[in-house]
N, C-alpha and C positions, 0 to 999 in steps of 0.2 A: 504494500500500500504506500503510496505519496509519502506520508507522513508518518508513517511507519518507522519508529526510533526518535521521534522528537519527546522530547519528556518536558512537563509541568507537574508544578506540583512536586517536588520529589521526585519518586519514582512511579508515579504515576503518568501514562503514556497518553497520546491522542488517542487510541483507541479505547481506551479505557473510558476516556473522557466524555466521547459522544455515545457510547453505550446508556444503556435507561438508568441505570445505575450512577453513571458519571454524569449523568444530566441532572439526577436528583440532586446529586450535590450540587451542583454547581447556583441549579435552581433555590436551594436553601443557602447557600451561599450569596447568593445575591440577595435575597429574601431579608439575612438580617443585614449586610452592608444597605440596604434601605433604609430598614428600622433605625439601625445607629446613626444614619446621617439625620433622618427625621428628627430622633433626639437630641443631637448636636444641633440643630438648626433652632428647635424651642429653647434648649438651656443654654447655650452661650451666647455672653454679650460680646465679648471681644472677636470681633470678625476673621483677625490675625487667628485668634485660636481656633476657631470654628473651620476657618479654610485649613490649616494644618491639618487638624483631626478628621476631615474628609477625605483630602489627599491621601493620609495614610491608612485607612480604613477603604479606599479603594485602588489606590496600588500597591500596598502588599497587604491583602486580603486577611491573613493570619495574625499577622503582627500586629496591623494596628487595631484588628477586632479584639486581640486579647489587651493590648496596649489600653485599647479605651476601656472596656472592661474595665480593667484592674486600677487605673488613674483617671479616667477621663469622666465620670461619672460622682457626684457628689453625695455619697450615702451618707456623710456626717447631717445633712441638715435635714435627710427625715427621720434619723436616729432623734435627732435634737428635737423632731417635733413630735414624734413619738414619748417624748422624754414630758417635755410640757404638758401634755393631754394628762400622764399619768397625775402630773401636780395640781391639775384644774385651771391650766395656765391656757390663755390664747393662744394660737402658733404664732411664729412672729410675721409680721403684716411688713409690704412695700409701702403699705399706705403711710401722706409725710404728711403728720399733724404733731401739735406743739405739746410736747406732754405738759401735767400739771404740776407745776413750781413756778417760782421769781421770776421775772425779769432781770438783764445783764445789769441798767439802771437803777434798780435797789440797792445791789451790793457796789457798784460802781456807777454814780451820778455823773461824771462825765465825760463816760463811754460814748466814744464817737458812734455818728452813724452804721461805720461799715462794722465796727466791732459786735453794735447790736444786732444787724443782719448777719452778722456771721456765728453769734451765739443761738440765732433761731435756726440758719442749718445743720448747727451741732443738734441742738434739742430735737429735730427732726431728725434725722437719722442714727441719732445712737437710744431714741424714745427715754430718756432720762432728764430730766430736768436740773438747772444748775440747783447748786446747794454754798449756801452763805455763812459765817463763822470760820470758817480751817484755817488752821496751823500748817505750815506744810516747811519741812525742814530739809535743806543735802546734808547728806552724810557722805563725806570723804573716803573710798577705798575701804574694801574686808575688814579691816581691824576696827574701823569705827563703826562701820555697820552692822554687823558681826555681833560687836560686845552691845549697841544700839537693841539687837534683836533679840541674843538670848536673853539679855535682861528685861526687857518685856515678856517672855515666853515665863521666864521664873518667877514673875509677878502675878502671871493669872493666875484669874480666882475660877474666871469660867470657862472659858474655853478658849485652844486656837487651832486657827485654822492657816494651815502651808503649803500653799502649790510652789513649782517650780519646775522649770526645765531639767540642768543637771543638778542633783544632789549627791555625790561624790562622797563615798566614806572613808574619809583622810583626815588632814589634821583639822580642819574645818567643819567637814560634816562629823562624825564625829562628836563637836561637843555641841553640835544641835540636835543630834540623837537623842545624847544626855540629858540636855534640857526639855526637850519632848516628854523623854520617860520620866523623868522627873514629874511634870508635868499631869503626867497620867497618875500618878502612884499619888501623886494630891488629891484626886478625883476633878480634877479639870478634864471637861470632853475636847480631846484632841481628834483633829482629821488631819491627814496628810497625803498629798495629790504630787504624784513627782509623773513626769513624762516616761513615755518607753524607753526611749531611745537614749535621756539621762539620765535614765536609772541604771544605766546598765554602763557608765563611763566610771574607769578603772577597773571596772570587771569584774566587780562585789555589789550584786544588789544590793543598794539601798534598802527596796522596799523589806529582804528577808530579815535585816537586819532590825528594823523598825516592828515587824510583826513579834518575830522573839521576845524583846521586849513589852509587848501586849499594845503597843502604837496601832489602834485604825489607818491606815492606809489603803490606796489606792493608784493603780499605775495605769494612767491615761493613754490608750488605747495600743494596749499590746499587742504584737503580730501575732497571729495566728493561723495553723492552715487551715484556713476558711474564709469565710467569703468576707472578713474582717481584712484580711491580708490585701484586700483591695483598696483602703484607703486607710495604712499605715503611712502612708508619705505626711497625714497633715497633723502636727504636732503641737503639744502646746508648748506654748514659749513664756507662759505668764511667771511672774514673780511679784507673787504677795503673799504675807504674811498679815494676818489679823487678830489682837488680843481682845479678849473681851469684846467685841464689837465694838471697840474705839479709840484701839493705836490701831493702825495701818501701817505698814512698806511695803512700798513698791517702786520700781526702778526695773536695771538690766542685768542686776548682779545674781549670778547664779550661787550655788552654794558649793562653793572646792578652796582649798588650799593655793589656787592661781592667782587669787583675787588677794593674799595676805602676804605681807612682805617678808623678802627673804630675810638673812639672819642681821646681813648690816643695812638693815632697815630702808634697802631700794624697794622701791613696786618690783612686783612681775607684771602687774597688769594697772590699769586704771580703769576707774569705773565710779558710779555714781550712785547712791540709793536713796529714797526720800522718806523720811518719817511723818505720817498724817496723823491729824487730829479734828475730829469736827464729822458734822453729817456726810462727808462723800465717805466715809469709812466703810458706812451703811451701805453705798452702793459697789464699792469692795468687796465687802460678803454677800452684796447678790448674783456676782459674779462668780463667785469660789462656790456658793450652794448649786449655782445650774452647773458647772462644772463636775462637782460633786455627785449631783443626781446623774449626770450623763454618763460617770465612768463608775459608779458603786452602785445604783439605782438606789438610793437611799435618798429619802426629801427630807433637808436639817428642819427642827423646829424652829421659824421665825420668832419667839418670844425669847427662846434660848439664846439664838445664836445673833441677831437682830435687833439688838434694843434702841430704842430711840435718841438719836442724839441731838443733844440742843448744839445752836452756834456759838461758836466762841466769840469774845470782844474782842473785834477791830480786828474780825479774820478775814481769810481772801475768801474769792468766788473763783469755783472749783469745777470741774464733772469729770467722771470715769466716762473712759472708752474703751468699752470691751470689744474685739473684731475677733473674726472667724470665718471660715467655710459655710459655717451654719448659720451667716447671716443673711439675709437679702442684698445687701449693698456691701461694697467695699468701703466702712465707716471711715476708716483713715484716710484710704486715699484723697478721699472727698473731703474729708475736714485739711488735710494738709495743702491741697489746692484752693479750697478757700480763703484760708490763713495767706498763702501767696498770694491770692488777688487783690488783700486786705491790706498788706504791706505797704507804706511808704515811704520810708524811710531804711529803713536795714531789716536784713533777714540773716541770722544767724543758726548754722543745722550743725550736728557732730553726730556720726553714724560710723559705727566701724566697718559699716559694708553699704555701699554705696552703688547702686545699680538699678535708680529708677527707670519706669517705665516711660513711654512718650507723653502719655498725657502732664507725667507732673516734672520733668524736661522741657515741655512747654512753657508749663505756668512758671521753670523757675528764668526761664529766658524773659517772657513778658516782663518780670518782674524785674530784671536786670533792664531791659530795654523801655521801663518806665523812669528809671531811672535809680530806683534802691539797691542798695549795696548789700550782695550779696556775698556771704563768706560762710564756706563749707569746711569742715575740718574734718580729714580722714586719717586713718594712722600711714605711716608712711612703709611701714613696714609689718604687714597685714598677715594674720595668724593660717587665712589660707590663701597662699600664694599664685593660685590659678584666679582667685576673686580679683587679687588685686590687679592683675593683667586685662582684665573685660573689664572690671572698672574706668582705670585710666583712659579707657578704650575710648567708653562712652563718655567720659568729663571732656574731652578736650572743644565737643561743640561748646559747650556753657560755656568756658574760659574764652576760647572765639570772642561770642556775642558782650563779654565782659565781665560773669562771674567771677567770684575768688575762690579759686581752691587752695587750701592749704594742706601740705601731709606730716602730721605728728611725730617728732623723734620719738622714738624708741622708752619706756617699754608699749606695748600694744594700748591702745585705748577704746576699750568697752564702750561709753559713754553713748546715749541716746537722748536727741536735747534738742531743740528749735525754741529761738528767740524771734519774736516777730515785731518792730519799734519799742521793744523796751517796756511793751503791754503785755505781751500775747505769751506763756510759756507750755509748751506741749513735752512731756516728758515719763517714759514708760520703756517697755521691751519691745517696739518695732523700729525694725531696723527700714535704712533705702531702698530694700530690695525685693522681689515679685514673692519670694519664697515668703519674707518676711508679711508684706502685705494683702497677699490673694491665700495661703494655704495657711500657716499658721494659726492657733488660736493667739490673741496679743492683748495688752492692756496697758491702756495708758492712763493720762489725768492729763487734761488743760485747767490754765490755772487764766485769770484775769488779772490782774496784780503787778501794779509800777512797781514798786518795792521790790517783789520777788525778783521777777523779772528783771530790776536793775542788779540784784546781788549776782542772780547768772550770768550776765550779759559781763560783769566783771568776771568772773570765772572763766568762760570764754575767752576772753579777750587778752587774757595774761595763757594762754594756751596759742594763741593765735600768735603770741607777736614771739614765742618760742617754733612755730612753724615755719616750717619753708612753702614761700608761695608759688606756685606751678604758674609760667607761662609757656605761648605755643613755644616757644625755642627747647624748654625741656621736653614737650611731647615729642618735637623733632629727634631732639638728640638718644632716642630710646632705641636701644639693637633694634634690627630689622626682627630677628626672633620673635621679642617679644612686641610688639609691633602684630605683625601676621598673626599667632598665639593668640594675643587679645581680642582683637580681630573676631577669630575663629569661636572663643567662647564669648563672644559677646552676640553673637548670633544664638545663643542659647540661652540668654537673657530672660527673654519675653516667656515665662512659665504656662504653660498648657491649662 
């Protein structure tokens, strides 16, 4: 026959192919390449993603059927709505109306217009209202946050509660074990939420060691082989700790011995955490209980764990931003593009991975070519070194059109921080980047507050004038190597 020896497929032959047999498949093979384009077509907003995952869902049939399958498909958010149901909770709505609390004007009277408009698309898409009274404090590097936290943990009477990415059992984690068990053996209700993927960094569970002890834990969404194993890519990244329902920290700082200095009192690392006080605490552990219910099925009791707090004197104006998979909206990205439209004067960012997306590439260009001075601070010498290649990759447009990059000497810098005129402070565990802001779970706190915001923007700025500022002559003078390299992962950027 003609075609007698061509093979597709394997080893599966022409003949085989157009047999009834080979046609069934083929026919069922087309069958769900429909289906999954169908469903690509309704659930993706980004059109970049949507044309990817059709291309490859229909030239190589296999791959990207299993491909999509296993990543392409968002099972966290009807897990999460399955979750709510059991609480008597709504699912969460697209619908953008203004929850009920304050206006920006109560706690700050002369809040410009665009600030106000910019606090009603926060209230609209993160459905939380601002909260008035808090305390909100930096805390310097592991050893001040550290000693900061377990001594709140050995003060409560009632309860805490501690998510985290890595929690590391070293010299650090360790004596928050301590203090945990401790903790429990009070009779304070402890919960403890650490990720898969940080649970398992240096390669002694956390969480075994925690149970031993009699510590409640739970390990946010563990692979497994099973149809779970399809969206173990999206993690959480949160860091907060809650006493009583009213100290708070939260920041970027995970829990390991990296973050604590070595013997002649250098960093290894830099980093940042904040200590809260005041009603956003409350919306702290609303975040930590649906977390909680999502990966224990356990619903905390809100009187217990939830108590009412009044505002402090001559505190800032606050709100949590919890983001995920399982939202309808990508909350951040939209409040950080806002915040840049808002801008007029200076924008200051510090993000140890850096690798936004077009749309807020755009907004940080307008914002440059409105005139505001923009200045980004990245470390210079980046903990993974393929990051930092696609990075540079993509800053060198910004820098073009006028931005300021700056890259931090050495040691590496954690830090996660946006100043916006000296008003605006947004400050939590997401980072510049797609992983960070479309897959992760994240959490942050915008703050409204001249004051704060001026203590940071000096913080900042005594970090900036220790950085070296990147113009096009250094993108120029970069190996061809890395040059092409970057290049190449920066085409990989744009997350599925």
């Amino acid at each position: 026959m003609l075609f007698h020896g061509i093979k597709l497929w394997g080893n599966m032959d022409f003949e085989a192919l157009i047999s009834p047999s080979g046609w069934l498949i083929v026919g069922a093979v087309f069958f769900v390449q429909l289906l999954a384009s169908i469903h690509i077509l309704q659930t993706k907003d980004d059109v970049r993603s949507a044309i990817t995952w059709i291309g490859l869902v229909w030239i190589a049939p296999m791959l990207g059927l299993l491909s999509y399958f296993l990543f392409g498909i968002n099972r966290i958010r009807r897990r999460a709505r399955r979750v709510r149901e059991r609480q008597g909770l709504a699912p969460r709505s697209t619908a953008m109306t203004d929850p009920d609390g304050p206006n920006l004007t109560e706690g700050v009277p002369e809040a410009a217009n665009r600030w106000q408009a910019h606090a009603k698309l926060a209230g609209r898409i993160t459905k939380r209202p601002l909260t008035l009274g808090n305390r909100i404090e930096p805390l310097e590097g592991g050893r001040q946050a550290y000693d900061a936290m377990i001594k709140a943990i050995d003060d409560a009477k009632h309860t805490v509660a501690l998510t985290t990415y890595i929690f590391q059992a070293d010299q650090a984690g360790r004596r928050f074990i301590a203090a945990l068990a401790r903790a429990k053996d009070r009779g304070v209700e402890v919960r403890v939420l650490v990720d898969a993927v940080g649970n398992l960094y240096g390669l002694k569970p956390v969480s075994n060691l925690l149970r031993r002890k009699g510590v409640p834990v739970a390990v946010f969404n563990p692979a497994r082989l099973s149809w779970r194993l399809a969206f173990f890519n999206l993690r959480t990244h949160r860091k907060l700790l809650i006493v009583d329902g009213r100290k708070g920290f939260a920041g970027g700082m995970n829990i390991r011995k990296h973050h604590l200095e070595r013997t002649d009192g250098s960093p290894r690392v830099r980093d940042t955490h904040f200590h809260l006080e005041g009603p956003i605490v409350r919306q702290m552990m609303q975040a930590f209980t649906d977390d909680w219910a999502f990966s224990k099925k356990e619903d905390l009791d809100d009187d217990v764990w939830m108590p009412r707090i009044r505002k402090l004197p001559d505190g800032m104006v606050a709100r949590a931003v919890p983001d995920g998979p399982d939202e309808p909206h990508h909350k951040t990205i939209m409040l950080l593009e806002s915040a840049l439209a808002s801008a007029r004067k200076r924008v200051q960012i510090v993000t140890p991975y850096f690798l936004p997306e077009q749309a807020l590439i755009a907004a940080l260009k307008q914002a440059a070519l409105r005139g505001v001075q923009v200045d980004i601070l990245v470390p210079a010498n980046n903990n993974l070194p393929m990051f930092a290649l696609s990075s540079l990759s993509g800053a060198r447009q910004l820098v073009e059109i006028g931005c300021n990059l700056y890259l931090s000497a050495p040691p590496f810098d954690h830090t996660k921080l946006m100043i916006v005129d000296d008003e605006w402070v947004l400050f939590g565990s997401s980072n510049w980047d797609a992983r960070s802001l479309k897959l992760n779970f994240e959490f942050n706190v915008e703050c409204y507050d001249a004051t704060f915001a001026a203590t940071m923007h000096e913080w900042i700025s005594d970090r900036l004038q220790a950085a070296k500022k990147m113009d096009v002559t250094d993108f120029d003078a970069r190996s061809r190597f890395q040059k092409v390299i970057g290049r190449i992962l920066w085409l990989a950027s744009p997350y599925l």
